[in-house]
C-alpha positions as CSV (number, residue, x, y, z in Angstrom):
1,X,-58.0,-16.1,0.4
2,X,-58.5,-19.8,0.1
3,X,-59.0,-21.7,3.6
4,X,-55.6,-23.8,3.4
5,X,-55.9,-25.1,7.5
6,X,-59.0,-27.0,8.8
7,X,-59.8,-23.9,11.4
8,X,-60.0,-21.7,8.1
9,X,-62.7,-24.4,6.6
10,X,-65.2,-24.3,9.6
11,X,-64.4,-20.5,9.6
12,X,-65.5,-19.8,6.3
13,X,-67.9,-22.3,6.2
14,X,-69.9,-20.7,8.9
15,X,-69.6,-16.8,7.1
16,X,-70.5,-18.2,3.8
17,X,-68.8,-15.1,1.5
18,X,-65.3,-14.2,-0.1
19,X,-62.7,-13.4,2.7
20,X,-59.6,-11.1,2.3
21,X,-57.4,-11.7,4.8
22,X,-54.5,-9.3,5.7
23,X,-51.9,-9.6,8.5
24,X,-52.1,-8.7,11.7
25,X,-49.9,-5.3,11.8
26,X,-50.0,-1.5,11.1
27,X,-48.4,-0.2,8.1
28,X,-44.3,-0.5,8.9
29,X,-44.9,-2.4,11.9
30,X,-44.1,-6.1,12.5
31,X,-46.9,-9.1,12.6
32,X,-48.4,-8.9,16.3
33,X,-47.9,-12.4,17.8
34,X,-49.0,-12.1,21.8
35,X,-52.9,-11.6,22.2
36,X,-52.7,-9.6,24.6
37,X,-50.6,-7.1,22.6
38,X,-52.7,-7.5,19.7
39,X,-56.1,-6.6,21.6
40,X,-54.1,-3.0,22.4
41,X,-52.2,-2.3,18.7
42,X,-55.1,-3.7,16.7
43,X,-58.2,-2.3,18.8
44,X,-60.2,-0.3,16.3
45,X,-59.4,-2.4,13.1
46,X,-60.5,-6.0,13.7
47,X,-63.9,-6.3,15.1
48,X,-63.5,-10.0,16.8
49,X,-60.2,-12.0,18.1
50,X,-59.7,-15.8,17.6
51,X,-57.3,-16.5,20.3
52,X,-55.8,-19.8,21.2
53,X,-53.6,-21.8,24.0
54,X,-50.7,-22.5,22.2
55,X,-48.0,-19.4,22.1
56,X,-46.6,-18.3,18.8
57,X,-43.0,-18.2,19.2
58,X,-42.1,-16.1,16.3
59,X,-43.2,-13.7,13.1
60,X,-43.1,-15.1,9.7
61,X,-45.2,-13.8,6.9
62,X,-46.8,-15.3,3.7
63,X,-44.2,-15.8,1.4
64,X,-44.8,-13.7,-2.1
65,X,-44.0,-15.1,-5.1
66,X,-44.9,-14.5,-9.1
67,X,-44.1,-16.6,-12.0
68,X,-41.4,-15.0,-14.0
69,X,-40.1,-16.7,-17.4
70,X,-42.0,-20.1,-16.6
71,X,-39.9,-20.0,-12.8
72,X,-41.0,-19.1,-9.4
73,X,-38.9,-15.3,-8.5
74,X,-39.2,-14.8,-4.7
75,X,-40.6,-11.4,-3.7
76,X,-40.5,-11.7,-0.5
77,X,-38.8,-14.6,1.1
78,X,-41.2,-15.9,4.4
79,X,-43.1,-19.0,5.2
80,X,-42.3,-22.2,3.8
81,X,-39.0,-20.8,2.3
82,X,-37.3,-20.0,6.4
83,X,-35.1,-21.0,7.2
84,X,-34.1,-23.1,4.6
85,X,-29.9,-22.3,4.0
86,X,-28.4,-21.1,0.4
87,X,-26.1,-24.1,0.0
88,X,-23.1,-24.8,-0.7
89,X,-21.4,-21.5,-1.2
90,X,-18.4,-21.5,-3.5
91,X,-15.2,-19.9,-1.9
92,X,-11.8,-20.1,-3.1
93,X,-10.3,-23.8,-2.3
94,X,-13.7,-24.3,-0.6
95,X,-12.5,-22.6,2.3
96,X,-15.6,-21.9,5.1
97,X,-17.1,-19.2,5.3
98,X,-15.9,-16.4,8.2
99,X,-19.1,-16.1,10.6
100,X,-20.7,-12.9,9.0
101,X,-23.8,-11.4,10.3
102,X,-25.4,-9.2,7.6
103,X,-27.9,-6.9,9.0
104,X,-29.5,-6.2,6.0
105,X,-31.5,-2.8,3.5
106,X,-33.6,0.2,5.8
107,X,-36.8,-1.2,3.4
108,X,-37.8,-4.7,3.2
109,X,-35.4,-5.8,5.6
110,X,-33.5,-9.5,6.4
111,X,-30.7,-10.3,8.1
112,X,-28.7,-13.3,7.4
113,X,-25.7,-15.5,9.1
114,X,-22.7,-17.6,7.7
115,X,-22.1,-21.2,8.7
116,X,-19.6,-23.2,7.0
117,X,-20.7,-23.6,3.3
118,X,-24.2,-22.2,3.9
119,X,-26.2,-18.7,4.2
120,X,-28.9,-18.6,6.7
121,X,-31.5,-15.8,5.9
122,X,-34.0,-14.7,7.7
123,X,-37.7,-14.4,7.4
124,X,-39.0,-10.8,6.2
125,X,-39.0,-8.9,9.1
126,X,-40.0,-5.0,6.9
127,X,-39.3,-1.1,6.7
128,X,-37.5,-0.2,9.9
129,X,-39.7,2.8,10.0
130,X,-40.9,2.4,13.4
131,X,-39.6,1.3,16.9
132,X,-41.9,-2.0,16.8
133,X,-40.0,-3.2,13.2
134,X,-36.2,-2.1,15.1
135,X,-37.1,-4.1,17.9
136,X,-38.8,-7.0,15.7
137,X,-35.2,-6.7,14.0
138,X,-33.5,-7.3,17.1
139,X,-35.2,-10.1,18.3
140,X,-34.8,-12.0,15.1
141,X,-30.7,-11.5,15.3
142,X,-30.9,-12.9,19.1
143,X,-32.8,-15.6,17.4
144,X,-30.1,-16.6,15.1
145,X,-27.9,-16.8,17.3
146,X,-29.5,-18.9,19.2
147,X,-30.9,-20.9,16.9
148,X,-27.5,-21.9,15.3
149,X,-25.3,-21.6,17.9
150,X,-23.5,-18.3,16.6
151,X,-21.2,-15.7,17.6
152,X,-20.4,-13.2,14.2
153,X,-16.6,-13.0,13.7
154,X,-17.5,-9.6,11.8
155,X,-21.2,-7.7,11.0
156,X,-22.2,-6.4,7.2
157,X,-24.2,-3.4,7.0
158,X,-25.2,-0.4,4.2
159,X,-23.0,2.2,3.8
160,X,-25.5,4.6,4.2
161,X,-24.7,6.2,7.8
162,X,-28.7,7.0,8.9
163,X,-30.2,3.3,8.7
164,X,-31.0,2.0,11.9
165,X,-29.2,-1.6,10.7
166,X,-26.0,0.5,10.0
167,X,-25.8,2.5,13.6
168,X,-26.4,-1.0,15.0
169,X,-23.5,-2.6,13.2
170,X,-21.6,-0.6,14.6
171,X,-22.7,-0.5,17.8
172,X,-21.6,-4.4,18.3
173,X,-18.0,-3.9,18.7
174,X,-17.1,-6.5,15.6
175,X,-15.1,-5.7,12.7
176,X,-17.4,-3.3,10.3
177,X,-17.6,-3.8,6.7
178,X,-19.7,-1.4,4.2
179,X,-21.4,-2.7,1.8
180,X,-22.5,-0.3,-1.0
181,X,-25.8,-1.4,-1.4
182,X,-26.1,-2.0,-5.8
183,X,-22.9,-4.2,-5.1
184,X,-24.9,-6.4,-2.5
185,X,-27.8,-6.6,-4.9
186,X,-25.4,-8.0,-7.7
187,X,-23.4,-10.2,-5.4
188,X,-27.1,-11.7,-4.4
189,X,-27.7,-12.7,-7.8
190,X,-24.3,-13.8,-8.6
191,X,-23.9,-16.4,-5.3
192,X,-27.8,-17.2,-6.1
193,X,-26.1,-18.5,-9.5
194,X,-23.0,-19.9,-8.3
195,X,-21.4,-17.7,-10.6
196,X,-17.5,-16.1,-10.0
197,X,-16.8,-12.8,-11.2
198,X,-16.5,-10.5,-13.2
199,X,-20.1,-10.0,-14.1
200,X,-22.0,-7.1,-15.8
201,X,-24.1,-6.0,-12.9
202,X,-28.0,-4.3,-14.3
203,X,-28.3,-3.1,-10.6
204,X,-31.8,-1.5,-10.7
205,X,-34.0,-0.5,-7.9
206,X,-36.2,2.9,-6.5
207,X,-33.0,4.1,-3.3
208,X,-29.8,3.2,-2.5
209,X,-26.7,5.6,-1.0
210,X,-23.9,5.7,-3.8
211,X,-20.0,6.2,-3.2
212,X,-20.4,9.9,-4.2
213,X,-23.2,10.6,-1.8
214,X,-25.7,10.8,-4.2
215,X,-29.2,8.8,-4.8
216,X,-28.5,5.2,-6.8
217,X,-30.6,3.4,-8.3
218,X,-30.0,2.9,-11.9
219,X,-26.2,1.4,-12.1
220,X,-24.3,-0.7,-14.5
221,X,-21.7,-2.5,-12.3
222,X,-18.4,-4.4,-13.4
223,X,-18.8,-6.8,-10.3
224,X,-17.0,-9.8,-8.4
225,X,-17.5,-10.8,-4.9
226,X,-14.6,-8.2,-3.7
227,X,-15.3,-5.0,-5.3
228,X,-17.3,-3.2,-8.2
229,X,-16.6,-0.3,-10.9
230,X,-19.8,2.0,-11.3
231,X,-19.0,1.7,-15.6
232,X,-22.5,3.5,-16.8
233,X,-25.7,5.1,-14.8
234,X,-28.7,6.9,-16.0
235,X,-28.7,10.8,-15.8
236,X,-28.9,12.1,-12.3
237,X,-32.0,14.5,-11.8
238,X,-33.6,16.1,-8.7
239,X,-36.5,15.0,-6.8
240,X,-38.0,18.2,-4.8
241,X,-39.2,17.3,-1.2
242,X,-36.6,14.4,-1.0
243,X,-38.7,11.4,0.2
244,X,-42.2,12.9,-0.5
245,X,-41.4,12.5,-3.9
246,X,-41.6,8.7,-3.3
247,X,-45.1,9.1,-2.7
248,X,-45.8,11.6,-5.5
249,X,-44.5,10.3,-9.0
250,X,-45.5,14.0,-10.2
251,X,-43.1,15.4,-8.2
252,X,-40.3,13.2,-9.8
253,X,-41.6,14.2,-13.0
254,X,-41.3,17.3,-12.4
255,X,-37.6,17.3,-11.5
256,X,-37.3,15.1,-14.9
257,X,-38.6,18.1,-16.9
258,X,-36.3,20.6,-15.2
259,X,-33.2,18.6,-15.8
260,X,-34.7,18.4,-19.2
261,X,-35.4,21.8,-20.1
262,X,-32.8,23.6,-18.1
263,X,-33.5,27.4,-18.3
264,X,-36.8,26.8,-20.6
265,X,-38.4,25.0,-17.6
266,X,-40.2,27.9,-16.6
267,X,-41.9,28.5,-19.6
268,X,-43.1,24.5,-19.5
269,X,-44.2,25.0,-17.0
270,X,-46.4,27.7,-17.2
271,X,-48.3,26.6,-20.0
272,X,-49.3,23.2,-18.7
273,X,-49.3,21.9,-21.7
274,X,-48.8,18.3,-20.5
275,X,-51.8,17.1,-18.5
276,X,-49.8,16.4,-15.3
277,X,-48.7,19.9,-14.6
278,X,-52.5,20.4,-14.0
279,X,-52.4,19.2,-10.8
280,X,-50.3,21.5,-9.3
281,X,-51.3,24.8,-8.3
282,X,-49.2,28.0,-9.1
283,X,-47.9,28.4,-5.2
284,X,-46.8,24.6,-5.7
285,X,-45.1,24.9,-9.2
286,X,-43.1,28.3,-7.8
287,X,-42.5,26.4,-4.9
288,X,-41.1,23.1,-6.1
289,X,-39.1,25.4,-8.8
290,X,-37.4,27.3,-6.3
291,X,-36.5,24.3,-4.8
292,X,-35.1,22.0,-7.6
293,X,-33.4,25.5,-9.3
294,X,-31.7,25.9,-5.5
295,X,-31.0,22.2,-5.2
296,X,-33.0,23.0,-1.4
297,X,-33.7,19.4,0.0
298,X,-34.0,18.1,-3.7
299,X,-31.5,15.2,-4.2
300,X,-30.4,14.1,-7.1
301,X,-30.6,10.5,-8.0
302,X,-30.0,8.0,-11.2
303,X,-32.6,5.9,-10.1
304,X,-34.5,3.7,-12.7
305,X,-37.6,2.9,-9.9
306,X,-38.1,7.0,-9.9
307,X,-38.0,7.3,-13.9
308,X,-40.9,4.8,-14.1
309,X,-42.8,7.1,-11.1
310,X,-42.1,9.7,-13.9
311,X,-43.1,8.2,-16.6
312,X,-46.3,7.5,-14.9
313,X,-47.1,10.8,-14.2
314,X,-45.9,12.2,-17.4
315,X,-48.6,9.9,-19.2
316,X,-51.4,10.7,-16.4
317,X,-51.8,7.6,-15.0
318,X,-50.7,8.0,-11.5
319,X,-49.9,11.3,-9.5
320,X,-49.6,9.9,-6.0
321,X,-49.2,6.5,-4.9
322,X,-50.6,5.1,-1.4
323,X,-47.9,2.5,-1.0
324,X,-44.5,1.8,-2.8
325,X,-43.9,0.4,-6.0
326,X,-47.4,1.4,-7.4
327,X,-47.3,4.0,-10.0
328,X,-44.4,1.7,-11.5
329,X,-46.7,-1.7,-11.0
330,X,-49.5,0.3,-12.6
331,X,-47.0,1.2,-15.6
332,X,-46.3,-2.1,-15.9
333,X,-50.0,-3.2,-16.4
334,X,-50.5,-1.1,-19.1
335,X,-48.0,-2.9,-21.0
336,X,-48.9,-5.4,-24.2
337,X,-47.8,-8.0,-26.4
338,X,-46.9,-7.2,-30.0
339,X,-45.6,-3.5,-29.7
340,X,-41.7,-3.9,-30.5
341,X,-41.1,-0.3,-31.3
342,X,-39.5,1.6,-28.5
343,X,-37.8,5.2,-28.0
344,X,-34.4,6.8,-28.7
345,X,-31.6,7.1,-26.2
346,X,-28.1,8.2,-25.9
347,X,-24.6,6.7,-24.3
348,X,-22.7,9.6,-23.8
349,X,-19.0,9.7,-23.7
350,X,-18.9,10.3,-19.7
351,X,-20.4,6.6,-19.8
352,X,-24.3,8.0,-18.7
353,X,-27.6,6.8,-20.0
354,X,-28.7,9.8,-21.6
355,X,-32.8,9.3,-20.9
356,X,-33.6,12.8,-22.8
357,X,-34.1,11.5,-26.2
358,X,-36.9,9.0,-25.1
359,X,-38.7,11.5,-22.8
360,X,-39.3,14.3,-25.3
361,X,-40.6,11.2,-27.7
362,X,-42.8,10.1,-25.4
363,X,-43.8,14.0,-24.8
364,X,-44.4,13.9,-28.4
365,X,-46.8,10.6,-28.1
366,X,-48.4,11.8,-25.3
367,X,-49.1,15.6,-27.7
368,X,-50.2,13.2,-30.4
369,X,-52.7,11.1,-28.4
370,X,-50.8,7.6,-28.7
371,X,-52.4,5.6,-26.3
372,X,-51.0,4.8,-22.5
373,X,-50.5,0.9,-23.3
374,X,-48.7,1.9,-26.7
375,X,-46.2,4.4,-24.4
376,X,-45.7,2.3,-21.5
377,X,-45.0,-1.1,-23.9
378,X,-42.4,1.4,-26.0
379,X,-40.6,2.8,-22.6
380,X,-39.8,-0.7,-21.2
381,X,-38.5,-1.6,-24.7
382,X,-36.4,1.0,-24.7
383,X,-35.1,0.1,-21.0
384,X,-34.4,-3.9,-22.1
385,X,-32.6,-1.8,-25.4
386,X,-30.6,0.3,-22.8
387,X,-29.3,-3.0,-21.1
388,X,-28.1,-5.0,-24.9
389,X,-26.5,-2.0,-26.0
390,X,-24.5,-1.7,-22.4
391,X,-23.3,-5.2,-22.6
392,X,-22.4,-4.9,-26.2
393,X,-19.8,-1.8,-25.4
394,X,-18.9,-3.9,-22.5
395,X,-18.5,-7.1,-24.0
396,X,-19.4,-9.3,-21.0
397,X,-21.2,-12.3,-21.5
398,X,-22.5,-12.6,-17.8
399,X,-25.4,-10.4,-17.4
400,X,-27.2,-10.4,-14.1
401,X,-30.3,-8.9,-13.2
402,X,-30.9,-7.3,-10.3
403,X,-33.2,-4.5,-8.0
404,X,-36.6,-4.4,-7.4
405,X,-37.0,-3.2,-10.7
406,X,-36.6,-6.6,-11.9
407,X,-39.5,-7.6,-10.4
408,X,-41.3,-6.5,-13.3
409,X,-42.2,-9.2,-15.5
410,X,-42.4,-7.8,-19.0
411,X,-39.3,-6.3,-18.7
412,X,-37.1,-9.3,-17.4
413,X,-38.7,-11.6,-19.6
414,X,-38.3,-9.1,-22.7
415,X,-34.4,-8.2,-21.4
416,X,-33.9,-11.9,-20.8
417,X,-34.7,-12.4,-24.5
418,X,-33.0,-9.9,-26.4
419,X,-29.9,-10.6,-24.3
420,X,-29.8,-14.2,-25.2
421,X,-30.5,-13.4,-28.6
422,X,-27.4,-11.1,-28.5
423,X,-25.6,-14.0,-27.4
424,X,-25.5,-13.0,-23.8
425,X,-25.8,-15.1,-20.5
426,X,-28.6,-13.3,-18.2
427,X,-29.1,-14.4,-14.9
428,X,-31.8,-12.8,-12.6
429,X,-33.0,-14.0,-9.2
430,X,-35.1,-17.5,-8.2
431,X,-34.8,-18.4,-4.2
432,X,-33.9,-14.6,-3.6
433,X,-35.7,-11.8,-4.0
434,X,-34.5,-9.3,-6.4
435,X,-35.4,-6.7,-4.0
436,X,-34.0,-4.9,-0.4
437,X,-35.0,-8.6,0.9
438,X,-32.1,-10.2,-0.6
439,X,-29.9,-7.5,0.1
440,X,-28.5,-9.1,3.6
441,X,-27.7,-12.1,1.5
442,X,-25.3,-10.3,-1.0
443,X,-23.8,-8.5,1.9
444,X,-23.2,-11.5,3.6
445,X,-21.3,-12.9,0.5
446,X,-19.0,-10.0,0.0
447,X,-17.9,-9.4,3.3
448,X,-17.1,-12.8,3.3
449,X,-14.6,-13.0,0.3
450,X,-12.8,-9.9,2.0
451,X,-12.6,-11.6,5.1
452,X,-11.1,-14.5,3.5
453,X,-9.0,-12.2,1.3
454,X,-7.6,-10.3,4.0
455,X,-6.8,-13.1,6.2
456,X,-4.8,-14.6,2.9
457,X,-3.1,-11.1,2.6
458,X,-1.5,-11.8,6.3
């Protein structure tokens, strides 16, 4: 870090070497903000405590954000940025906004509030994973609310019926309304634009519970504020283990090569022949066969985020990952300037993303000893190809961008361009992230325009 405060100046003055400073929390837990507490939780990891007199009211982390076609794109949405409103919100004859509370994504969560023409959203509060993040998630609604004065006519929430924000939606007493969470993510980037509906929603990200009970994560929504038509998704495949295959791309790769194969799997399988399969032992390849055969606590999913934890681990470059987003940040890396070239694909009549064609090519690269750079540049091209060749059949002009997948620069600058050179609008994120921490502020927007919907209905 830099010293950006005087105390950091005399601080770093005195040690004389490079710092790397960190916040003050365990993995999934909130920033520690009494001293007292912190002496307890964080015994064992720092070695001195710099107290002081004056009380810290509340959490608020650094704010994150990376340069993204010559514009800031929030990634996480903190200091500096809190609690600056979204302002004004367009509504039909600029009616206000209901009161909605939006409790916000199970991963990088926010909550957010409607006042009259503006969206309050909070600070990033994080996974609720643990007790300490549910409580810190508490605390920062009681906050709002006392903060602006404000009692929710009506609370937002996933429709997925395990999250912790969900159960406490509903635990309020207020009028309910689900929120599919690809819809919220679209409706984000949308109200970030001040754009009306329809739009061709790119909603791309690693989780999220679809209608049909299934895994999303790689959807092509016809989108306004009110509702949303799932029109194409990627080709569902199972991840054995369920969540553990989060934190082991190989395992997702390996459900990608038995919805590949089908009944030839085995014999794949057997021969390690691609370098990844190496890592496995027999017990775990008989295992995690069994398993994705059986469909035994293997889900299937469309996700895009876990076809790039695949594609990683198909090329070798990253088997397990120690925190999220990292095999597909790492795939991202490898990526260069000047390759155009990029894999078949195939639109099939059932209006799925047929990702087959482009995985046996890149099989075939990989057999051939094309480099990692070379692969990774060609299977993002083929992605931003995936998205021009969607909007053409759909013929929308408005293309938004949205999902923690978009935080990837080389793709959204490359989909940005071929878009426009198609003669396409795309929009992507700027004072909201693209990820689960604009999520509250998308479900905020579409619960309002049914509110006010339903109340012109009566």
């Amino acid at each position: 870090m830099l010293p950006y405060t005087p105390l950091h100046h005399l601080l770093m003055q005195e040690l004389g070497f490079p710092v790397v400073a960190t916040s003050g929390n365990l993995t999934d837990e909130p920033i520690v903000t009494d001293e007292k507490e912190a002496l307890i939780r964080l015994q064992g990891i720092a070695d001195f405590f710099l107290v002081h007199n004056r009380p810290i009211i509340r959490h608020v982390d650094d704010s994150i954000v990376r340069v993204i076609l010559g514009r800031e794109l929030l990634l996480r949405r903190a200091r500096g940025y809190v609690p600056l409103p979204i302002r004004p919100v367009q509504t039909p004859n600029r009616a206000p906004l209901p009161k909605i509370l939006a409790v916000g994504a199970h991963l990088k969560n926010t909550i957010a509030i409607s006042l009259g023409d503006q969206i309050f959203i909070s600070q990033h509060i994080g996974d609720l994973e643990t007790q300490e993040a549910y409580e810190a998630f508490q605390r920062v609604i009681k906050d709002f609310k006392r903060l602006y004065k404000f009692e929710p006519e009506g609370v937002a929430c996933d429709m997925h019926p395990d999250f912790l924000s969900t159960k406490y939606a509903k635990s309020l007493g207020l009028p309910v309304i689900e929120i599919q969470h690809h819809h919220a993510h679209v409706a984000a980037c949308m109200a970030e634009n001040e754009l009306e509906g329809p739009v061709l929603g790119v909603s791309w990200d690693g989780t999220g519970y679809g209608t049909d009970g299934t895994i999303w994560g790689g959807e092509f929504l016809w989108a306004d504020y009110i509702s949303f038509q799932r029109v194409y998704h990627f080709r569902t495949f199972r991840l054995p283990g369920g969540e553990k295959a989060i934190h082991e791309p190989r395992r997702t790769a390996l459900g990608i090569l038995y919805e590949l194969f089908g009944e030839e799997a085995e014999q794949v399988m057997e021969k390690k022949e691609i370098p990844f399969l190496r890592t496995f032992c027999e017990e775990e390849l008989r295992i995690f066969g069994q398993m994705i055969r059986k469909g035994i606590n293997s889900p299937l999913t469309s996700s895009a985020g876990r076809i790039f934890d695949a594609v990683a681990a198909l090329i070798n470059l990253r088997h397990r990952v120690s925190f999220e987003g990292q095999a597909a940040m790492e795939l991202e890396y490898v990526t260069r300037k000047g390759i155009n070239s990029s894999y078949p694909f195939e639109i099939t009549n059932q209006e799925i993303i047929d990702w087959s064609p482009m995985i046996l090519a890149l099989l075939e690269d990989l057999q051939k000893g094309v480099s990692k750079d070379v692969i990774g540049t060609k299977f993002h091209n083929t992605l931003s190809e995936i998205i021009l060749q969607v909007a053409h059949r759909m013929g929308m002009e408005k293309v938004v961008l949205t999902g923690g997948v978009f935080q990837n620069s080389y793709l959204t600058e490359r989909t940005w361009r071929r878009l426009e050179e198609e003669g396409f609008k795309p929009y992507i994120h700027q004072r909201v992230p693209p990820n689960d921490g604009g999520i509250s502020f998308g479900q905020v927007r579409v619960a309002a325009s049914r509110f006010l919907t339903s109340v012109q209905d009566r």
